[in-house]
C-alpha positions in Angstrom: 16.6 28.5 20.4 18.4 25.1 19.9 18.3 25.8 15.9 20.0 29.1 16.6 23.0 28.1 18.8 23.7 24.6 17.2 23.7 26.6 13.4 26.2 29.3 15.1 29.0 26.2 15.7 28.1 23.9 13.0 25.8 22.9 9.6 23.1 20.5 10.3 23.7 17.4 7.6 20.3 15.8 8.2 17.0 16.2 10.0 15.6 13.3 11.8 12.0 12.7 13.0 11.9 10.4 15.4 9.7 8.7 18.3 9.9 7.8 22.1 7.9 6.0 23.7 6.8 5.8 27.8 5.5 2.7 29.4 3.1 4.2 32.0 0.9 2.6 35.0 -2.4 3.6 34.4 -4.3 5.5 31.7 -4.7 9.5 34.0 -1.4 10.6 32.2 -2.4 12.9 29.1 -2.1 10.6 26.1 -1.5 7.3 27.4 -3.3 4.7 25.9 -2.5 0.6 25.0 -0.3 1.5 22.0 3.0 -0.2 20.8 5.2 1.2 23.1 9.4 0.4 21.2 10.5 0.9 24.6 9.2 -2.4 26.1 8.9 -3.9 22.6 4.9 -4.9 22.4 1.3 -2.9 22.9 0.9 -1.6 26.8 -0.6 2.2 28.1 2.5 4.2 27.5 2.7 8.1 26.1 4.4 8.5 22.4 6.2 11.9 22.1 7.4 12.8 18.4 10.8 14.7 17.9 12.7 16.7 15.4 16.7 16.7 15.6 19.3 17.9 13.7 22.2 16.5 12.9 26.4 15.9 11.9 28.7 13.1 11.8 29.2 14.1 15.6 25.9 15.0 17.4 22.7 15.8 17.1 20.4 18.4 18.8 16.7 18.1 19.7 15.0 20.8 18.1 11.0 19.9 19.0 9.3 17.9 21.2 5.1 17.1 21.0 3.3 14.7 22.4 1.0 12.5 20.0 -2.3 12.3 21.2 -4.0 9.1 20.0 -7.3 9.2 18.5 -9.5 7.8 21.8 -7.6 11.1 23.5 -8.5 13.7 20.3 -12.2 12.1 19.9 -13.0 13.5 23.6 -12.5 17.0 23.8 -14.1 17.4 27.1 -11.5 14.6 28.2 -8.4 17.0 26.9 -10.3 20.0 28.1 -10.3 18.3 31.5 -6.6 17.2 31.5 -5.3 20.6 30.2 -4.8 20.0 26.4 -5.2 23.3 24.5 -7.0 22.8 21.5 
């Protein structure tokens, strides 16, 4: 576990939520959809994943990845249910 080993050599000083985004070709990848995407600067089909990290002065250690899912994904189960998404 990240938390674990990066608590065993140093004290976190902040948590940070953050989000990446994924410019994508094409809408068959889970969760793409024409969202801002900060990674080309404008709305496009990309993926948006949503992070925890922890922090110091020195580094900072991911500690959760998800995937966001937006809402034309999570208003059609039987397309999640189809692409692999548990519930």
């Amino acid at each position: 576990m990240p938390l674990q080993r990066l608590t065993e050599v140093t004290t976190p000083k902040v948590w940070v939520g953050d989000d990446v985004s994924f410019p994508k070709c094409g809408r068959a990848s889970v969760g793409v959809a024409r969202q801002y995407c900060g990674a080309v600067g404008k709305r496009v089909n990309c993926q948006v994943s949503v992070s925890v990290h922890a922090g110091t002065d020195t580094a900072s250690c991911a500690l959760h990845w998800q995937l966001y899912l937006p809402r034309e994904w999570t208003d059609q189960r039987d397309r999640c249910r189809r692409a692999g998404v548990p519930r």
